[in-house]
TIPA-644340 format. One line per 2 residues: their letters; for each residue x, y, z of C-alpha. Coordinates in steps of 0.05 Angstrom, whole numbers, padded with zeros to 5 digits. Layout:
<pts>
a) X/Y/Z ~ ...
</pts>
This chain:
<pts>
xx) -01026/00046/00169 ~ -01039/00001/00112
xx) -00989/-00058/00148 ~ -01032/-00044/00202
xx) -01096/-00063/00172 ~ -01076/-00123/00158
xx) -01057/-00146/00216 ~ -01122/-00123/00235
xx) -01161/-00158/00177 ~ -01113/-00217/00186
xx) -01141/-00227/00260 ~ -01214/-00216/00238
xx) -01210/-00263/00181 ~ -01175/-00323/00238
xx) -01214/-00302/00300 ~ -01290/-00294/00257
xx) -01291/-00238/00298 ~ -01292/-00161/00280
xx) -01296/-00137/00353 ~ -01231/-00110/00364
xx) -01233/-00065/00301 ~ -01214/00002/00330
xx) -01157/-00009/00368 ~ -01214/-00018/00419
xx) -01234/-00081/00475 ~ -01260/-00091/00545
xx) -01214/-00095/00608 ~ -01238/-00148/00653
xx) -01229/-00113/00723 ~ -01283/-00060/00696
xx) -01311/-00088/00639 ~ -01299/-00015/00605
xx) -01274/-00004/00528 ~ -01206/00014/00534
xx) -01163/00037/00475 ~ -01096/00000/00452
xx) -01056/00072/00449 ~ -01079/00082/00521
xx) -01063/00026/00561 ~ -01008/-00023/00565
xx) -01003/-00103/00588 ~ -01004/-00087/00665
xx) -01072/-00059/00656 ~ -01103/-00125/00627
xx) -01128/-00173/00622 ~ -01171/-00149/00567
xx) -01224/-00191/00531 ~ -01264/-00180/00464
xx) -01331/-00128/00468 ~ -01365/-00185/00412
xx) -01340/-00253/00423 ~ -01324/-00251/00495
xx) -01255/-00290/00478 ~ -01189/-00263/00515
xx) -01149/-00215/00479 ~ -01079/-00188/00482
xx) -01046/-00121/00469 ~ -00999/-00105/00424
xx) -00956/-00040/00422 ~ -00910/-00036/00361
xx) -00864/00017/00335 ~ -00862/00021/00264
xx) -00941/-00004/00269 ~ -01012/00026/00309
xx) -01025/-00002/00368 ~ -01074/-00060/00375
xx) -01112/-00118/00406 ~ -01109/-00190/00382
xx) -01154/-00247/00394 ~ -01119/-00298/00428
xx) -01156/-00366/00437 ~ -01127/-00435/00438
xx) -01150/-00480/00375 ~ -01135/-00555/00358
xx) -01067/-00576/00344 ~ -01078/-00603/00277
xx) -01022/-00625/00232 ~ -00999/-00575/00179
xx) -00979/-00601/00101 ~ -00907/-00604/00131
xx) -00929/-00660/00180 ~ -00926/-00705/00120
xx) -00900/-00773/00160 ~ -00961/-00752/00213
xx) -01007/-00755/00160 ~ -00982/-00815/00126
xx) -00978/-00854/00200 ~ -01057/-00825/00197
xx) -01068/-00858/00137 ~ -01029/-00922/00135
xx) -01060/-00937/00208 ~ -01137/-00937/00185
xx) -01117/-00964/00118 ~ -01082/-01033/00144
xx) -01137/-01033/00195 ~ -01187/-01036/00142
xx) -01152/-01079/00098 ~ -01146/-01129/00150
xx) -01222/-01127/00184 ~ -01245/-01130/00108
xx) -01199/-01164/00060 ~ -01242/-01169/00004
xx) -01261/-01093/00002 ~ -01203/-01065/-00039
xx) -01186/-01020/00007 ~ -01129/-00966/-00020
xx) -01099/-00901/-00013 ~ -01107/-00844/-00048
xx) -01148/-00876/-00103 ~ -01170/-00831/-00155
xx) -01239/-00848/-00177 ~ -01247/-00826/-00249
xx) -01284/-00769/-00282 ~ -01339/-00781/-00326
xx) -01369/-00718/-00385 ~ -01434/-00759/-00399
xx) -01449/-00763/-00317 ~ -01424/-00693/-00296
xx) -01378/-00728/-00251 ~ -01314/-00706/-00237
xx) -01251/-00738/-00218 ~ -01245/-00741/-00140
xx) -01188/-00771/-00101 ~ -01209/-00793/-00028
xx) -01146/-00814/00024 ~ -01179/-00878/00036
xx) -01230/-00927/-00004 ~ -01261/-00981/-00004
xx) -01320/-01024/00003 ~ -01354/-01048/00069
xx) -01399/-01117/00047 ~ -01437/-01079/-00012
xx) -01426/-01002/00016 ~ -01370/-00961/-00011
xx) -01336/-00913/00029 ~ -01294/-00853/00025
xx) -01249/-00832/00082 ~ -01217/-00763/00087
xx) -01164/-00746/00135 ~ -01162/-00679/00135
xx) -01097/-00641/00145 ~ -01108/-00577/00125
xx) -01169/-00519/00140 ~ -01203/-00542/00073
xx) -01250/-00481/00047 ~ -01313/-00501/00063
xx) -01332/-00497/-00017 ~ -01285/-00546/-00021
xx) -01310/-00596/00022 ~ -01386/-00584/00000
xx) -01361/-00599/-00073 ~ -01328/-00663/-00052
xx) -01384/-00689/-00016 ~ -01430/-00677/-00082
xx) -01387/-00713/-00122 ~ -01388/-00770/-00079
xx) -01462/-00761/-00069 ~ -01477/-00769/-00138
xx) -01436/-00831/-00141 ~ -01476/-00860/-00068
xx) -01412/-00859/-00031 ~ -01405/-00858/00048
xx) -01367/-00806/00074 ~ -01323/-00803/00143
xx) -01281/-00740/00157 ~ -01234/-00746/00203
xx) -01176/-00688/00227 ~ -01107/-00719/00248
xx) -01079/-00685/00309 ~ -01015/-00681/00331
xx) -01028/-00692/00403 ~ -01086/-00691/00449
xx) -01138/-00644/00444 ~ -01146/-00628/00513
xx) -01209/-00603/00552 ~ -01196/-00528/00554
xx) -01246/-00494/00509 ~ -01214/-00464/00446
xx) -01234/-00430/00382 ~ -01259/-00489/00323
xx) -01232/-00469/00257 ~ -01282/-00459/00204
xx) -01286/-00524/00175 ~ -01282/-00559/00239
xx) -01348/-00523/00257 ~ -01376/-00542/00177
xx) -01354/-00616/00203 ~ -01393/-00616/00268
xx) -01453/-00594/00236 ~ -01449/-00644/00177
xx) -01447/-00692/00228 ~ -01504/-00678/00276
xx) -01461/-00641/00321 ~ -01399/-00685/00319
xx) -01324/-00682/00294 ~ -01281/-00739/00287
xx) -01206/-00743/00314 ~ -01146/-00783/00310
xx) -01088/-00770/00362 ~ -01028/-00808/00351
xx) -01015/-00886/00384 ~ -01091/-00884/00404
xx) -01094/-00965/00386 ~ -01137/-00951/00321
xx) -01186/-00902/00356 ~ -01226/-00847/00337
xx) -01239/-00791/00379 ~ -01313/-00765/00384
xx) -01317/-00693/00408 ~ -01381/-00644/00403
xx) -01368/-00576/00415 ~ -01408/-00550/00473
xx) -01427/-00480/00487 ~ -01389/-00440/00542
xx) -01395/-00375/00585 ~ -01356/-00320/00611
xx) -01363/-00285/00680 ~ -01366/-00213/00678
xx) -01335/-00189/00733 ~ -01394/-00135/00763
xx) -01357/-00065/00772 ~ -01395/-00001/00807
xx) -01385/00072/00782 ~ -01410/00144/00798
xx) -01440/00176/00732 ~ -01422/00254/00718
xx) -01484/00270/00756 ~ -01461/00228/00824
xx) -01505/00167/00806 ~ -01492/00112/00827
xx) -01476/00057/00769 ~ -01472/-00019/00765
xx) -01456/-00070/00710 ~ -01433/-00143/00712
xx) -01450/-00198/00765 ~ -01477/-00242/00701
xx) -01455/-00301/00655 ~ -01454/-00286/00586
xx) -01450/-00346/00518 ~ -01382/-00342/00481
xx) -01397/-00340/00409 ~ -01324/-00368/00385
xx) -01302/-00409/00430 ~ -01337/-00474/00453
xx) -01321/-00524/00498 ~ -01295/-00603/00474
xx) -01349/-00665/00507 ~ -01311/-00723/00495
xx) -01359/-00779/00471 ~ -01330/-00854/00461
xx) -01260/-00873/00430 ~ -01296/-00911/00369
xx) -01273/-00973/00330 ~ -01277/-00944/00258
xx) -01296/-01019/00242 ~ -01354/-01035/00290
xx) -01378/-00965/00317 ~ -01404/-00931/00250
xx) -01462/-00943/00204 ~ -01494/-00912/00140
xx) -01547/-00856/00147 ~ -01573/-00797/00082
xx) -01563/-00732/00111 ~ -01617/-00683/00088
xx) -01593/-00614/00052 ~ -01594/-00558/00104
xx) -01586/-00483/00071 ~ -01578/-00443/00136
xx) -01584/-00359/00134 ~ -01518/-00357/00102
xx) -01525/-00393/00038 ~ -01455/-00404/00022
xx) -01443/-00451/00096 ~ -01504/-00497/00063
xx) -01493/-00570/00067 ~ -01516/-00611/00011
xx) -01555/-00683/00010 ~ -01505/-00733/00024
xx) -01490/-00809/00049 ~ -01455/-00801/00116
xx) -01411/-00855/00150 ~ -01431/-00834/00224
xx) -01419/-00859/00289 ~ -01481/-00899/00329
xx) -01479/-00862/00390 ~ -01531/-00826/00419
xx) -01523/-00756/00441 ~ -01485/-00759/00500
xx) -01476/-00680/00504 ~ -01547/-00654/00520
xx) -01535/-00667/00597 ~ -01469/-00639/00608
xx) -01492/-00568/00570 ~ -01548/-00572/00612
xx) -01518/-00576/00680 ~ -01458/-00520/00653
xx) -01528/-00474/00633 ~ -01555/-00485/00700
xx) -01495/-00462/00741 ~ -01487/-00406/00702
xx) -01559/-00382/00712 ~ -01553/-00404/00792
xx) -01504/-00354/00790 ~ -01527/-00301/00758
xx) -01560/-00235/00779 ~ -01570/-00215/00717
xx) -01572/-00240/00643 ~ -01565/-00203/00583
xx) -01620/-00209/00522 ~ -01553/-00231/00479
xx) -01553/-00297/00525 ~ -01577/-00348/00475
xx) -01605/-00408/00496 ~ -01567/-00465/00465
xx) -01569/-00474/00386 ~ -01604/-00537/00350
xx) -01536/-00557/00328 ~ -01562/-00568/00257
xx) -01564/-00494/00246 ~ -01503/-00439/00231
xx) -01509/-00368/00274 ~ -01485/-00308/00227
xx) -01420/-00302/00264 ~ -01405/-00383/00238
</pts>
């Protein structure tokens, strides 16, 4: 039982999502809870009772039966993609170095600690200075805590440093939704509802993605009650609260399509996903998401007979929902 639990508390810890605690999810011909001991594969598919995100079964022998989330996320390069990382690096770097030769651009640079400033040593993947503004670039390669990246971007607050995140990817994101890891969701808030990615031999491009909000049809199913009434649920859209769905905004020149803004502290409900005052390196687009959610939010209510009260309306995408 114990092995078991983990596997359970493994998927709840990955997916954000405690839904399928219980052995328990929905099957998507009836949209009834259904128990992992009591139904095999053939009687799927099956989808999550909280997050709404597809689900498979798994029976086991030496272990209980369960469910398991099972959404797509990014590819993103793991620490054993070193030469993918180091291609990510070297590209921006020389790119830099050329567009601005006197800004001392380097790699991996550590900038010092210093006792009487409370400063502490911090080692960015890329730095350098654009006319009078220095920068910091992180490529990161690995789902960073998001303590970890909050502490980072104090330490370069305190010294007025720009900051520009960006996640290497080992291929192409792709326009399926899928399921943001944490700290690409900490990312896309720090920067106004943005993440920055870099796909390989992309001719020194960044790719802009926001992560839009997507729904789920639920399929509507009729039943007779105990008492020979006559039942009826489904027919409606309903907001995943995992998954989300990539916009693509411009492939941006790291060199000509970013500029320097402050970015205000925001302490959302849960304190610890707070996002300190910091100097951003940001793209200059405008939104370019707001009509695409729009037109997916109108479909889905043309469609509708009925909505649940759990439909949100879409988010202010400076703010964190508990499940974040």
């Amino acid at each position: 039982m114990k092995e078991n639990n983990k596997e359970v508390d493994k998927d709840i810890h990955s997916s954000r999502c405690s839904g399928l605690a219980g052995q328990k999810a929905c099957r998507k011909l009836d949209n009834k809870i259904v128990y992992a001991n009591y139904v095999t594969k053939s009687d799927g598919p099956f989808y999550c009772p909280v997050c709404l995100s597809d689900v498979i079964i798994r029976k086991c022998t030496e272990k209980v039966d369960h469910f398991a989330h099972n959404a797509r996320q990014s590819p993103i390069i793991g620490k054993k993609d070193r030469l993918l990382h180091e291609q990510c690096q070297n590209e921006i770097l020389e790119y830099l170095q050329k567009s601005f030769p006197s800004g001392k651009w380097e790699k991996e640079r550590p900038i010092p600690k210093n006792e009487i400033y409370d400063l502490k040593e911090v080692i960015p993947d890329i730095s350098g200075r654009i006319d009078e503004l220095p920068i910091a670039i992180e490529v990161q390669i690995s789902p960073y805590t998001i303590n970890r990246i909050h502490e980072k971007l104090v330490e370069y607050e305190k010294r007025k440093v720009l900051v520009l995140y960006i996640i290497p990817l080992c291929k192409e994101l792709g326009e399926e939704v899928f399921r943001p890891r944490l700290f690409e969701k900490y990312l896309h808030s720090l920067y106004y509802g943005r993440v920055y990615y870099w796909i390989p031999n992309n001719d020194n491009k960044i790719v802009s993605v926001h992560f839009g909000r997507c729904t789920r049809w639920i399929e509507e199913s009729t039943w007779f009650s105990e008492d020979g009434e006559e039942c009826n649920a489904g027919g409606y859209y309903l907001t995943f609260k995992t998954l989300r769905k990539p916009f693509f905004g411009e492939q941006l020149d790291i060199v000509k399509d970013f500029k320097q803004m402050q970015r205000k502290e925001f302490i959302p409900t849960n304190a610890k996903k707070k996002i300190p005052a910091c100097s951003l390196f940001i793209d200059k687009q405008m939104k370019w998401w707001d009509e695409k959610e729009c037109i997916i939010q109108k479909e889905s209510i043309i469609e509708s007979t009925k909505l649940f009260e759990e439909y949100n309306p879409i988010d202010e995408y400076d703010e964190y929902s508990d499940e974040f």
